[in-house]
Each structure stands twice: as structure tokens, then as C-alpha cells.
N, C-alpha and C positions, 0 to 999 in steps of 0.2 A: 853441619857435618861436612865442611869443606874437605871435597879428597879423600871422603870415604864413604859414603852412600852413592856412587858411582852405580851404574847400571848393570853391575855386576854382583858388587853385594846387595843390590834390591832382586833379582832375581833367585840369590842365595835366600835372602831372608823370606824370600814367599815361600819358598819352600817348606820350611818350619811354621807358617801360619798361612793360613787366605784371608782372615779376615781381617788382619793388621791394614791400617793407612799408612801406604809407605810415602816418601817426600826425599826429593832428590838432592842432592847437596846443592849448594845456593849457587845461582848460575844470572850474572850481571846481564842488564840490557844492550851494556855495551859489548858483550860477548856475544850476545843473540843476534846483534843486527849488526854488528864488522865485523862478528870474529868467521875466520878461512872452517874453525871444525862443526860438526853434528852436535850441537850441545843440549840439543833436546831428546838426542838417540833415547829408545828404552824398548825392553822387551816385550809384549802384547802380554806376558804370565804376568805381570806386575801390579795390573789393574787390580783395586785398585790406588793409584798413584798420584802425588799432587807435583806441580813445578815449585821450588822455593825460587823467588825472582828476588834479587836484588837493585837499588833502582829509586830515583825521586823523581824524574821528571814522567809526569802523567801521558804526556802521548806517546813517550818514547813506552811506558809504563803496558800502554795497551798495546799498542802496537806487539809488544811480546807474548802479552796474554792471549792474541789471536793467534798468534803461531804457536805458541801450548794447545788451544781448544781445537788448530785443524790438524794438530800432529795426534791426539786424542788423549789428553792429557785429564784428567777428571776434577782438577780444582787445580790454584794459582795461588800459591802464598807470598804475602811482602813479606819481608824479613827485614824488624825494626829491632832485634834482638841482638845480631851480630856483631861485637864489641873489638873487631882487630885494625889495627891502623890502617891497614889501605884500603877498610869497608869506610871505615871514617872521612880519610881522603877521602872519598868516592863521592859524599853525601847519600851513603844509604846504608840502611844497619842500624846501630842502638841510637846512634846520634841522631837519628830522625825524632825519636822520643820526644825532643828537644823543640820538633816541628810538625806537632799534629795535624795542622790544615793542610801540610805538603803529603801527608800520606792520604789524609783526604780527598783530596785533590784527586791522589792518583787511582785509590778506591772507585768513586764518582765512576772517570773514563774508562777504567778498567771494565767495569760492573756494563759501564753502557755501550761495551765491543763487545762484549762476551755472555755465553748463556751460564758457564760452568761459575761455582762460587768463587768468590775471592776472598780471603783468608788473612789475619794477619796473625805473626809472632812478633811478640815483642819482651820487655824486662819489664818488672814493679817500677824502675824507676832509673836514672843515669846522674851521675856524680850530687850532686848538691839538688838535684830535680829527684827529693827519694820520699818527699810525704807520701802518703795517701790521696791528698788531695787532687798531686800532681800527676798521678798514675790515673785517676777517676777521669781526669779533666782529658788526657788522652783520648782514654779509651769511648768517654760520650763523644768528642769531637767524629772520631773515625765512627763508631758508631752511628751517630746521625747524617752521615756520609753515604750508610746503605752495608755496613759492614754488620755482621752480625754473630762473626767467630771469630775467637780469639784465643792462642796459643801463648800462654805465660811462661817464661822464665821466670822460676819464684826467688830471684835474686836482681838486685839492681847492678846496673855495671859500670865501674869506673873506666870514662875513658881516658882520660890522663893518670899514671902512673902505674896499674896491671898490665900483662898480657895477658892476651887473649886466654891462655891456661891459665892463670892466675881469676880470672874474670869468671871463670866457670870452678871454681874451688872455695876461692877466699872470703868473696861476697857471701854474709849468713842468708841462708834462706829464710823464708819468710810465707810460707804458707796459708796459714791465716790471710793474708793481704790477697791473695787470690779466692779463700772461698767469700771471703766478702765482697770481693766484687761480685761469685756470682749472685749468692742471697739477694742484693740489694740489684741486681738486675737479672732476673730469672728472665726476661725474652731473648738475653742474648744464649751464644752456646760460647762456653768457658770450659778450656781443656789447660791443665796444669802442666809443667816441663820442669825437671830440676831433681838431681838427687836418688830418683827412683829407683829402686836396685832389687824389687821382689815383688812377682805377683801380689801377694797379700799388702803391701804398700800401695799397688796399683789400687785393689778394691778399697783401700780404707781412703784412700783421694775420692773414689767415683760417689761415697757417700756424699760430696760436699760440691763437687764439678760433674763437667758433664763429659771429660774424657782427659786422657796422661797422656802423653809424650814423652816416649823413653829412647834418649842416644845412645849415648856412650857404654850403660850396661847390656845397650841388645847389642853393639857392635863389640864388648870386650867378650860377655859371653851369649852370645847368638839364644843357644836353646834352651835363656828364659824365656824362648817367644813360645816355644812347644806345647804349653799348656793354655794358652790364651785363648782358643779357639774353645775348648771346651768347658774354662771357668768363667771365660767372659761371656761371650756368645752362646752357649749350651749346644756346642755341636758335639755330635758323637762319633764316636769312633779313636784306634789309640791312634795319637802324634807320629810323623816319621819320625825315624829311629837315625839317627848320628850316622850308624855306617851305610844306609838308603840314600843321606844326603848326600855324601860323600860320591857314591855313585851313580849321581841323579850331576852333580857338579863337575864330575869327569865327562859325560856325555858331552856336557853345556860346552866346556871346553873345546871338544872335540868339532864341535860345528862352528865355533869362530873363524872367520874368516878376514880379519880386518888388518891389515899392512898392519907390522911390527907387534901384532895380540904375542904375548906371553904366556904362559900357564899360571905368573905369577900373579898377574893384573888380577885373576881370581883368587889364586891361593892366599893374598896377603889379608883378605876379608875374611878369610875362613880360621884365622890363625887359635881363638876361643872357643872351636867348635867342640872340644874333648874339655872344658878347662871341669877339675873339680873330679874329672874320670880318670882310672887306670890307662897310662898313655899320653894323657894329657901334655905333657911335657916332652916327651919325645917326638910325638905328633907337629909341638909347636917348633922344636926344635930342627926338624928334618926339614919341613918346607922352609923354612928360614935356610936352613944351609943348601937346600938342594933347591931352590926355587932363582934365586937369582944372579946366578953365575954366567956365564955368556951362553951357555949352551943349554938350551932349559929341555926340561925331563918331560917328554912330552906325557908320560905317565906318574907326573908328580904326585895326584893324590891319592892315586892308586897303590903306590908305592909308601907313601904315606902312611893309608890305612890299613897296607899290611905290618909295618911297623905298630902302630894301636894293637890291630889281633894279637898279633907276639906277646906283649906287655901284657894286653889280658890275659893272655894265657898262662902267662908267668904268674901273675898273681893269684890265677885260679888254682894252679897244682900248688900253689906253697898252703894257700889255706884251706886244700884238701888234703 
């Protein structure tokens, strides 16, 4: 979720659950250790939280993984999944698929800097490397490494000829190939990623793994996370309510204080917080026009969610 699980829409998104594993968008070794900014900032409401690291070389590998575990980070994911060319360049991301003992490798040192788990994602499989066989042969290598969870993409990914959006669309998924991995190795923990788009899709994966991963449908529409606390987990109590978050995100706004913060930096995470509702549309519409212009609203979504009230109200007197 590069450049968009930013520390802003993880904050956003606990909001709607606490007991989601949030994971921060994938952030390079070589950003952690030369780069001038904060790239492991996060807010303490977030816990809890994992680092996605991108990355093949092992010391450089751990080396990050300590400064996740003393910044208090709760787990450290490799990301063998990520299919864009200049993850490729890089040698980290789906092309490592290709080089199991290097993620190994970096598992190993990682595991032996740190107390907090190390994690991988990864695809079923990368261009012509798309058996079964070749997906297995991965995941025991890394596996007997010391690794012992595993985040699937239930698509393989072509690196030469997709992009990166085409890599997350076109590839059919493949299901199946993930609950077999777990059945045939019940000691590992195996969570599925791909496609996801409804609670009750969620449940009918957890009969067969041992946890989902859902992007892009909790980042287009947020508050399918609203009920997860109480259909997954069996907590009680009702979910905050759309216009509570709204109001809980104006605050958050208001105590930033970081050279060049925006209202927008927040706003553009929140753009499917109404989708599907009266408002919807003009909600996504106003922060869009009113959010990034040179002079920003310093009551953007306030101003916002009076616009929503309106619209429901319009809708209410018509259908009374």
C-alpha cells in the first residue's frame, strides 16, 4: 500500500476497529538508514501495528528491524510480494520469490536482532516460477529459516510485461493454492490477501487459513472495518458511527503540528468514508475540491460533514 497506509490513514483506520493488524506502507532499508525523514513516525493509538520493510540484504535487513522494535513497532514484515519496477530494481519485493535462501538469509539475522516476530508476504508464484511446487519450495525454505507466518497474495505476479495495477487485477487468483499450503502445513500461521471485498468473504477464507488481509477494499471503503470487532473478535458494543469519526479526525488534524501538515494529507484517506450512503458523493466531492488548493480549509471536514447532514436531510423530508 505504497502512499497510502501512511500514519494518517492508520490512525484513521483504528478508529473504525482496535482489533485490526494495521501494517504500514512498505518503507526501504535504504530509506531507513540514509534517508534525511522519520519514516518510522506512527502514532501510539495504532498498536497494534507492524513495519512492512522492503530489502535483501540481511544486515542491512536487521539493522532496520532494531530500529522498528526500539521505536516500538510490534512485528517486521518482508515484503516478497511487491511487483513495481523499481521494487524490482531494488532487489526486494516479488522478485525475491525467485531467491528464497536471500529472504532466508535475512529472516535468520533479522529473528536474531530482534525479540518482536518477523513476517513475510509474498505471491503463489512470479512469471514462469507459478507451480505449486515452486510456491512450496519458497515457503519451506523461509520456513525453516525460523519464519513461521506467512501473508499470501493469492495471485502470481508477472514481472515483465504488467504494471504494478495490472499485477493486482489481471493475475486470476487462486485460492485454493493457499488453503493448501495451509492443510499440508498446519504448524505454520497462513493468512490469505487478494480480492477480499465483504465480511462474510472474510469468514468463509478463516474456515480454511488462519487470517485475511484486506487493502484496497478497507482503503476505497473504510467502514467495512466497523463490524469486524464484533463478528470477528465477539466484542460488544455498537461500532463508531461515520459522523463520530469525522469528528474524532478533525481533532487529530487540529494537533498536528509538522512543517508543511495539510488538512489534506488526512482528508485524501478518508475520501470512502460515506461511500454506499446519502452524501456519499458530495462528501467525496467537496474534500476533493476544497482540500487542495493553496489555502486549505483548516475546517475541511467539518465543513464537509455538514455538507453529508444536508444531503441526509434532503433525503429524509423527500421520503417523508
Amino acid at each position: 500500500m505504497l502512499d497510502w497506509t501512511d500514519q494518517h490513514c492508520r490512525y484513521f483506520l483504528r478508529l473504525i476497529s482496535n482489533r485490526v493488524l494495521l501494517y504500514t506502507e512498505m518503507v526501504t532499508t535504504g530509506a531507513l538508514i540514509f534517508g534525511k525523514g522519520d519514516y518510522l513516525a506512527f502514532n501510539d493509538e495504532e498498536h497494534p501495528v507492524a513495519l512492512q520493510l522492503g530489502g535483501s540484504n540481511p544486515s542491512d535487513m536487521a539493522r532496520c528491524a532494531v530500529m522498528a522494535q526500539e521505536r516500538g513497532y510490534d512485528e517486521v514484515n518482508i515484503n516478497v510480494g511487491c511487483p513495481s519496477d523499481r521494487v524490482k530494481n531494488g532487489s526486494f519485493g516479488a522478485c525475491l520469490m525467485a531467491q528464497p535462501e536471500v529472504v532466508a538469509d535475512c529472516v535468520r539475522e533479522m529473528q536474531a536482532s530482534v525479540d518482536i516476530p518477523v513476517t513475510v508476504k509474498c505471491r503463489i508464484g512470479i512469471d514462469e516460477m507459478d507451480e505449486y511446487e515452486d510456491f512450496s519450495r519458497f515457503i519451506d525454505t523461509v520456513a525453516n529459516a525460523g519464519c513461521d507466518t506467512f501473508i499470501v497474495h493469492a495471485r502470481k505476479a508477472w514481472l515483465q510485461g504488467l504494471s504494478p495495477k495490472e499485477n493486482r487485477e489481471i493475475p486470476p487468483l487462486n485460492y485454493p493454492r493457499v488453503y493448501q499450503l495451509k492443510a499440508e502445513r498446519p504448524e505454520l500461521n497462513i493468512s490469505l490477501n487478494g480480492g477480499v471485498k465483504s465480511l462474510d468473504e472474510v469468514q468463509d477464507h478463516l474456515a480454511h487459513v488462519d487470517g485475511v488481509m484486506v487493502g484496497r477494499e478497507a482503503y476505497a471503503n473504510p467502514y467495512f472495518l466497523a463490524e469486524v470487532d464484533r463478528r470477528l473478535y465477539d466484542c460488544n458494543g455498537l461500532p463508531i458511527s461515520r459522523d463520530e469519526i469525522v469528528l474524532n479526525m478533525q481533532s487529530y488534524i487540529e494537533r498536528q503540528s509538522q512543517v508543511g501538515f495539510k488538512p489534506w494529507h488526512v482528508a485524501r484517506h478518508m475520501l470512502g468514508l460515506y461511500q454506499g450512503q446519502p452524501g456519499g458523493r458530495i462528501w467525496r466531492r467537496y474534500l476533493s475540491q476544497n482540500g487542495t488548493g493553496r489555502t486549505p480549509d483548516p475546517d475541511l471536514l467539518l465543513n464537509g460533514l455538514a455538507q453529508v447532514q444536508q444531503a441526509r436531510e434532503d433525503v429524509a423530508s423527500r421520503v417523508s
